[in-house]
C-alpha positions as CSV (number, residue, x, y, z in Angstrom):
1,X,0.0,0.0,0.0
2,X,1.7,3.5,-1.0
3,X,1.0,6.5,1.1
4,X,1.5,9.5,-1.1
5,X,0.3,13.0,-0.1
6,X,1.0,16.2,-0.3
7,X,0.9,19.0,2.8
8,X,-2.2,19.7,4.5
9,X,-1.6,23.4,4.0
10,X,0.6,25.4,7.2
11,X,-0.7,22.9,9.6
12,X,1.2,19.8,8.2
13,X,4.3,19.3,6.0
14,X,4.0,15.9,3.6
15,X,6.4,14.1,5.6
16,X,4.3,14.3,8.8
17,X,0.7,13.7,6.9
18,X,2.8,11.2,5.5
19,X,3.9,9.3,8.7
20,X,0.0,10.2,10.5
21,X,-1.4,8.5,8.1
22,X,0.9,5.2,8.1
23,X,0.7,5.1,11.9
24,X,-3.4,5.4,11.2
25,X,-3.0,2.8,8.8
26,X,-1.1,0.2,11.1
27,X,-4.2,1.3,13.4
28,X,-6.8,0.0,11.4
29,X,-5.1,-2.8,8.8
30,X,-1.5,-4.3,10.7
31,X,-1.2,-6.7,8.4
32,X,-0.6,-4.3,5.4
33,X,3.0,-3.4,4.6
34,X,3.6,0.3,3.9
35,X,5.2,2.1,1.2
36,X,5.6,6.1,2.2
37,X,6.2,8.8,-0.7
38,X,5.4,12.5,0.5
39,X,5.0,14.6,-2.6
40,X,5.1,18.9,-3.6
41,X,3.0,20.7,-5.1
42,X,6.6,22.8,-5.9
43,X,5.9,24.7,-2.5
44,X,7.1,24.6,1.2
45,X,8.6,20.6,1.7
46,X,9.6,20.5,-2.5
47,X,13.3,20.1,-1.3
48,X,12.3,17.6,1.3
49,X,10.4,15.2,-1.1
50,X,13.3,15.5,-3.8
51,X,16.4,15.3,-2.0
52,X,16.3,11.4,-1.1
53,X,15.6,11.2,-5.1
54,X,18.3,13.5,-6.2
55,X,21.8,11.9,-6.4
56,X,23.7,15.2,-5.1
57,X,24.5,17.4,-1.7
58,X,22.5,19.0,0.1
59,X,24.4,23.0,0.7
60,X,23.4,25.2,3.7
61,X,22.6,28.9,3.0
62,X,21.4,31.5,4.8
63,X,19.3,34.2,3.0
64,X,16.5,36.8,3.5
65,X,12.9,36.4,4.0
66,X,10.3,38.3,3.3
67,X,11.2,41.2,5.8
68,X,14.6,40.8,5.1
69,X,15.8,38.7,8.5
70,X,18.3,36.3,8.0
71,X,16.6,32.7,7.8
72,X,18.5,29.0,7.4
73,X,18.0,27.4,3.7
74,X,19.5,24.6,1.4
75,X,20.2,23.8,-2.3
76,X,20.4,20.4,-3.3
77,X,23.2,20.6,-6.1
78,X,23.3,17.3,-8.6
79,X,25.8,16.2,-11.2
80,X,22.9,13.7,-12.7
81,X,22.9,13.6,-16.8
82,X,25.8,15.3,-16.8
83,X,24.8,18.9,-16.2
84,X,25.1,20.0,-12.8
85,X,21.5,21.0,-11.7
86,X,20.7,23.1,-8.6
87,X,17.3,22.7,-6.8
88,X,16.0,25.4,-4.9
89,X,12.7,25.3,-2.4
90,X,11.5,29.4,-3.0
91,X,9.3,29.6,0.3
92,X,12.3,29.0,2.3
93,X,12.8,32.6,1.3
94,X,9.6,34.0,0.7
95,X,7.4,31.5,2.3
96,X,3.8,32.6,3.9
97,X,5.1,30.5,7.2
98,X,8.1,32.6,7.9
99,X,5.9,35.0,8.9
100,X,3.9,36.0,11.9
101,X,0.0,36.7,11.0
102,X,0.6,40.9,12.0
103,X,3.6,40.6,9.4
104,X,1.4,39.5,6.5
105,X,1.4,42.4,3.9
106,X,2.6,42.1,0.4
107,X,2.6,45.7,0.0
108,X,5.6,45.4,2.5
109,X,7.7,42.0,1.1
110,X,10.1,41.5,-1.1
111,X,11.3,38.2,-3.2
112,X,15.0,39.3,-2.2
113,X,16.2,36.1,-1.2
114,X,14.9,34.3,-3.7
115,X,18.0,36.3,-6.0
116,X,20.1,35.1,-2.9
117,X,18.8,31.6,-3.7
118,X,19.5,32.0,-7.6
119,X,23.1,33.5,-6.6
120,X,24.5,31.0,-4.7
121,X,23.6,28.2,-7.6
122,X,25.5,30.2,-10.0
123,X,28.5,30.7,-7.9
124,X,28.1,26.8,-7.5
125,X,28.5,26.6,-11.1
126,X,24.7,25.0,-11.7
127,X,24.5,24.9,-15.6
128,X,20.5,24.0,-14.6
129,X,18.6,25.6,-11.4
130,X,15.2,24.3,-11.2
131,X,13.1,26.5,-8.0
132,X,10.0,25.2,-6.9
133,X,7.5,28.1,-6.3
134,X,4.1,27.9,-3.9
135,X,3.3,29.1,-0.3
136,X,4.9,32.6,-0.9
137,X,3.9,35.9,1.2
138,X,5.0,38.3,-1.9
139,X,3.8,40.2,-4.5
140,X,6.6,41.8,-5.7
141,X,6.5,40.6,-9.4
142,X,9.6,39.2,-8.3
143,X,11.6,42.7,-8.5
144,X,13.6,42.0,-5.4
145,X,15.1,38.6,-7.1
146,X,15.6,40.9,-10.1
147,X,17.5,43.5,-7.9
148,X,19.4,40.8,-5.5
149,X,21.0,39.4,-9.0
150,X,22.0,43.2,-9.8
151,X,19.2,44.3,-11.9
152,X,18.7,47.3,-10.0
153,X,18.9,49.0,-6.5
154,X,17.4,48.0,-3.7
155,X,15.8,51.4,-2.7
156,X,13.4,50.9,-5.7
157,X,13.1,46.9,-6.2
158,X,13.1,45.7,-2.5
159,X,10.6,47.2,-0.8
160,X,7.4,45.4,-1.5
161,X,4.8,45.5,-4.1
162,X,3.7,49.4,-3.5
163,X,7.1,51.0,-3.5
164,X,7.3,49.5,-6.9
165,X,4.7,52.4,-8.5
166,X,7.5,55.1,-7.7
167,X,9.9,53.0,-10.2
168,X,11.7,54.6,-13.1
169,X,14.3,53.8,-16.1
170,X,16.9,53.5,-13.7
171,X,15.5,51.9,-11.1
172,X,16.2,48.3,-13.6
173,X,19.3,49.8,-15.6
174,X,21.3,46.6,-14.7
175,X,18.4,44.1,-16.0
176,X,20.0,43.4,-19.5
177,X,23.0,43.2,-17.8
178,X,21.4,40.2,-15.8
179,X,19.9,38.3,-18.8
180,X,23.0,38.1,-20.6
181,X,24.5,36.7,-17.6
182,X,22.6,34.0,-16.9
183,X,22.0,33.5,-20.9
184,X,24.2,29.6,-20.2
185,X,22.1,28.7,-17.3
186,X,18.9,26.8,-17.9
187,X,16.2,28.2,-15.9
188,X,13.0,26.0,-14.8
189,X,9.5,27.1,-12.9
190,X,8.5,24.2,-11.4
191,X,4.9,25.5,-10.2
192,X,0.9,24.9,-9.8
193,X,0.5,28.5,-10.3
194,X,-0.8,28.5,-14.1
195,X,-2.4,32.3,-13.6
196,X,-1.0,35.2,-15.7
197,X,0.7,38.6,-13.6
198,X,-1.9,41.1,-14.2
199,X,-5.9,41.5,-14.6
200,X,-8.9,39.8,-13.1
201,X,-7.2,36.4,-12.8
202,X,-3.5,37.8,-11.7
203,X,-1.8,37.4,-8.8
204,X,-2.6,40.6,-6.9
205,X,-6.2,39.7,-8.0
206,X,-6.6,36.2,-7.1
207,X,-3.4,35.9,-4.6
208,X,-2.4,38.7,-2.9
209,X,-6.2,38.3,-0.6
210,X,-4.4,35.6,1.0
211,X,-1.5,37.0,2.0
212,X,-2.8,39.7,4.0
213,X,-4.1,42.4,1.2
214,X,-7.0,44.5,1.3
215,X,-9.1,44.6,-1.5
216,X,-7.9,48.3,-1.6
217,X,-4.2,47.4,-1.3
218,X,-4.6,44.6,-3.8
219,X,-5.6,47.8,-6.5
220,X,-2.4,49.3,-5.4
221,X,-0.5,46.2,-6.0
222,X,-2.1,45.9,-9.0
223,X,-1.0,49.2,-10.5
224,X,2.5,48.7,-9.2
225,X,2.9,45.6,-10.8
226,X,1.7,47.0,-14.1
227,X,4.5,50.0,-13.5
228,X,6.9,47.7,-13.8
229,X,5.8,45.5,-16.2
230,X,6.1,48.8,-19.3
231,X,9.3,49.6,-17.8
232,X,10.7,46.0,-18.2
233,X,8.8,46.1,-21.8
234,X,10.1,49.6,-22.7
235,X,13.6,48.9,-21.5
236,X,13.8,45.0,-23.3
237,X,14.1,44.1,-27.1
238,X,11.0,43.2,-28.6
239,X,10.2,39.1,-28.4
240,X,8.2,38.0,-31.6
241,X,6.0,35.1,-31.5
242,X,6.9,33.0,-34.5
243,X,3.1,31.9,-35.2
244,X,1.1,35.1,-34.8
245,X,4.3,37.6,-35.3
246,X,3.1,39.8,-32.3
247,X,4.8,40.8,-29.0
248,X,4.8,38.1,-26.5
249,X,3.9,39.6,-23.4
250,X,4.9,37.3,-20.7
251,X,3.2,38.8,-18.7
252,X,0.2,37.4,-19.8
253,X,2.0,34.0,-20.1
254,X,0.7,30.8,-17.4
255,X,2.4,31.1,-14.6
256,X,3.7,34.4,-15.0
257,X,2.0,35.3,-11.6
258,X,3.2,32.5,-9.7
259,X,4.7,33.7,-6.6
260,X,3.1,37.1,-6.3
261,X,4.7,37.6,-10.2
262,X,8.1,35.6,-9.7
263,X,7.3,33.8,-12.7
264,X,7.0,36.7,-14.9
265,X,10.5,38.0,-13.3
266,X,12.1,34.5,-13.8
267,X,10.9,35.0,-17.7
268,X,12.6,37.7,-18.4
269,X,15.7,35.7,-17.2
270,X,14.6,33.2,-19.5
271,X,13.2,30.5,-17.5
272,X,10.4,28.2,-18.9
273,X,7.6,26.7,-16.6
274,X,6.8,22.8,-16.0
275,X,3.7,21.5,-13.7
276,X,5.4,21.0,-10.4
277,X,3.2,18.3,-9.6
278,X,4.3,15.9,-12.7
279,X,7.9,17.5,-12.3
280,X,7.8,16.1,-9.1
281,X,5.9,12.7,-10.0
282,X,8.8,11.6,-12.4
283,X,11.8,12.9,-10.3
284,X,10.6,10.2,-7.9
285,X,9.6,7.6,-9.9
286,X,6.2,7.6,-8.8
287,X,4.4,5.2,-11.4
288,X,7.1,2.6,-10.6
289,X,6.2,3.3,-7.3
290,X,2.7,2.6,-7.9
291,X,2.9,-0.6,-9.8
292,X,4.4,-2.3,-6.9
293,X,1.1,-1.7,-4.9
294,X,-2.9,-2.5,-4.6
295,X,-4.0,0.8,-3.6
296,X,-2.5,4.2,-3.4
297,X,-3.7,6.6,-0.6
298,X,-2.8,10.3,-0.5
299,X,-4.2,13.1,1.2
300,X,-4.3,17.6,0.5
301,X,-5.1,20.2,3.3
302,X,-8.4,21.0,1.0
303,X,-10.1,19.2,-1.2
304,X,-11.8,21.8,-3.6
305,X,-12.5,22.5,-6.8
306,X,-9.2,24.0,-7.4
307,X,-7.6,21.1,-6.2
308,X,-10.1,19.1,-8.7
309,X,-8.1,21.1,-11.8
310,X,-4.6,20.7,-10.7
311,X,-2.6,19.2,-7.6
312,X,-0.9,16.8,-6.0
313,X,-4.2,14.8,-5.3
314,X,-5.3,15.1,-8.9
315,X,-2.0,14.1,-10.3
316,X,-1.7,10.9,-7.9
317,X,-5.4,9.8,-9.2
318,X,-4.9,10.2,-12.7
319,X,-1.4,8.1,-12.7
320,X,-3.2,6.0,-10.2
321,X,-6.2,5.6,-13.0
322,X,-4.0,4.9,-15.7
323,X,-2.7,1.9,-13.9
324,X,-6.0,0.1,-13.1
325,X,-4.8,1.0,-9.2
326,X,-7.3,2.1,-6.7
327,X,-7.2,5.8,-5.3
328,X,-8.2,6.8,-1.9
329,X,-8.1,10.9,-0.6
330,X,-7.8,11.9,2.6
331,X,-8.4,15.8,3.3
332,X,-9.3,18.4,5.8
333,X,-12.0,20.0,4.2
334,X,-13.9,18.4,0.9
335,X,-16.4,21.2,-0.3
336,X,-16.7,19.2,-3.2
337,X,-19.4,16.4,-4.2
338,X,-18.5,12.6,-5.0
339,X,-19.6,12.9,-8.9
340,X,-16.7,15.7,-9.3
341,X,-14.1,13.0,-7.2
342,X,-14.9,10.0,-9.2
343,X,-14.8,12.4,-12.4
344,X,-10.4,12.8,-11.4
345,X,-10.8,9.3,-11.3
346,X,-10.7,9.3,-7.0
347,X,-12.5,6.0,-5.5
348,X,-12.7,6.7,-2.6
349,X,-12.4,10.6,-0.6
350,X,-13.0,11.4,3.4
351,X,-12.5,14.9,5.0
352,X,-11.1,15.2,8.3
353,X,-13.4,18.0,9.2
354,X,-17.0,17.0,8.0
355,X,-18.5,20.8,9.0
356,X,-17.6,24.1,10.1
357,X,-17.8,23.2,13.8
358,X,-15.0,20.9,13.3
359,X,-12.9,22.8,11.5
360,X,-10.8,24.3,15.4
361,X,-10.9,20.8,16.3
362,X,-8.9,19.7,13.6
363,X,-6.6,22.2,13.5
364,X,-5.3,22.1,17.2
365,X,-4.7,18.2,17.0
366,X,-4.0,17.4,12.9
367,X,-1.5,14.5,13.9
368,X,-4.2,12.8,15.7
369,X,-7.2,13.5,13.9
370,X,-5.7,12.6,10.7
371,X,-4.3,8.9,12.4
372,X,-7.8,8.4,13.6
373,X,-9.6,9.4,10.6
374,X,-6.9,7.0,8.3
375,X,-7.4,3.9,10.9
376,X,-11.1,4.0,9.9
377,X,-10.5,4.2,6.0
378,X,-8.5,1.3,6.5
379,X,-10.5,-1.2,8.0
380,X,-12.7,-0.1,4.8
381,X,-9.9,-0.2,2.1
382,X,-7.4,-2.3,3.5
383,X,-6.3,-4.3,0.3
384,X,-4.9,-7.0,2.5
385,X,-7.8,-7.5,5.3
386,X,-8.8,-10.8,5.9
């Protein structure tokens, strides 16, 4: 039986849904042997699942968050294929948990040590740096990275999302300097975030809410963002798109507002975006994985209709469909029915917290909730019970 789920948001990391739900498991079926594969979504724990997968070291660093405090973080540096290939986990920098619910404005944080992150691959000599991106607090359109990596001063890129609406010229003077040095290094996205930067369904939009923005500071953030975005497109040749022969605007590009607009900054620097989820699911082998086993059970903090379109759960299901294997979900919340489940090709879904009521209750004991809940699915799915 493989165990294979994601985090269950801030209150869990996938390793310890991971082990909860094996210990659950024991609980209800003993007889079953385990298999246990925590996955990423490309946010907080992406280093965690990939390092026992990635034939490399694992280098200590110490960057800035989102406030610009010193915080502990790794790289995982790899000589597989031949190319040496730097991972990088972005919400050790700018991660939502590294701060305090009073600190949460992303009119305030920058994305500075994510160019920290970026700079200490290159002086590693990664030919390849792949960052996974989720979980962030920012909404920068990644300027601070841009300015950490010498794009432009800190006074006008590191500040947060609002100080970017008093940008000018100058204020990115360094950027082409930037591209053309990292023009040899292979950039990679490795995200959910599909979204575009700007409009209706950008990241200040549709992101910034979360992260502690008012629907009158996500306007600001808005406008800033946009600032920057005709500076960057005023400043930058022209990039032709070789099927319409119009401007690509990346900008408008998916995933160009992952991590409050890190993916559009990581563009310009040439980087090209993968689904973290199946990034992750073949850098750990997962379908081999899978074969070995009669069931697969894996588990998300919330089981909505997002999740439905795109995550870790979805991606397990559908591998898990295309096997013949069955698929069981454990969550916290499911808002969603059992037609839309079965439709990701789920068998089987429970939620942790069943209504509102039980949503505190959940929450101040996960680890034991989630081993309780798990024991019961298994005396129902056990593929080995007598």
């Amino acid at each position: 039986m493989l165990i294979a789920p994601e985090a269950f948001g801030a209150t869990l990391g996938a390793t310890q849904a991971a082990q909860a739900m094996a210990r659950g498991w024991a609980d209800g079926a003993p007889h079953d042997v385990l298999d246990l594969q925590p996955l990423s979504d490309g946010g907080p724990g992406f280093l965690d699942v990939l390092a026992p997968h990635v034939a490399g070291e694992s280098i200590a660093l110490t960057v800035s968050d989102p406030l610009g405090r010193e915080v502990p973080a790794e790289m995982v540096l790899s000589e597989a294929h031949g190319t040496r290939t730097a991972y990088l986990e972005t919400s050790q920098a700018i991660g939502l948990h590294l701060l305090a619910a009073d600190e949460r404005d992303p009119a305030l944080t920058s994305s500075w040590g994510v160019g920290q992150l970026i700079s200490a691959a290159i002086a590693e000599g990664a030919q390849r740096v792949v960052l996974g991106l989720g979980g962030d607090a920012v909404n920068d359109a990644g300027a601070g990275a841009l300015s950490a990596l010498g794009a432009g001063p800190a006074e006008d890129l590191a500040r947060g999302g609002r100080a970017l609406a008093q940008a000018h010229a100058a204020s990115l003077s360094g950027l082409s300097g930037v591209i053309e040095r990292l023009a040899g290094v292979e950039l990679v996205i490795a995200t959910l975030h599909d979204g575009p930067l700007l409009g209706l369904q950008g990241t200040s939009a549709v992101d910034s809410p979360d992260k502690g923005a008012s629907p009158e500071t996500a306007q600001a953030l808005e406008a800033a963002v946009g600032h920057v975005v005709d500076l960057a497109q005023r400043m930058l040749p022209a990039r032709i798109d070789l099927l319409t022969g119009t401007r690509r605007r990346l900008d408008r590009a998916p995933g160009a507002g992952a991590a409050g607009g890190l993916g559009w900054a990581l563009m310009l620097l040439g980087a090209h975006r993968v689904d973290a989820v199946a990034e992750v699911l073949q850098l750990v082998a997962f379908a081999d994985r899978l074969r070995a086993h009669d069931l697969v059970l894996t588990g998300t903090g919330c089981l909505d209709w997002a999740a439905l379109r795109g995550s870790v759960v979805a991606g397990v299901a559908q591998q898990a469909l295309d096997l013949g294997v069955p698929s069981v979900a454990i969550s916290g919340e499911c808002p969603v029915g059992r037609r839309e489940l079965m439709s990701i090709g789920l068998s089987g879904s429970y939620a942790l917290a069943e209504s509102p009521d039980e949503v505190a209750a959940v929450v101040a004991d996960p680890v034991g909730h989630l081993r309780a809940r798990t024991a019961r699915v298994a005396r129902t799915w056990s593929p080995g019970r007598p």
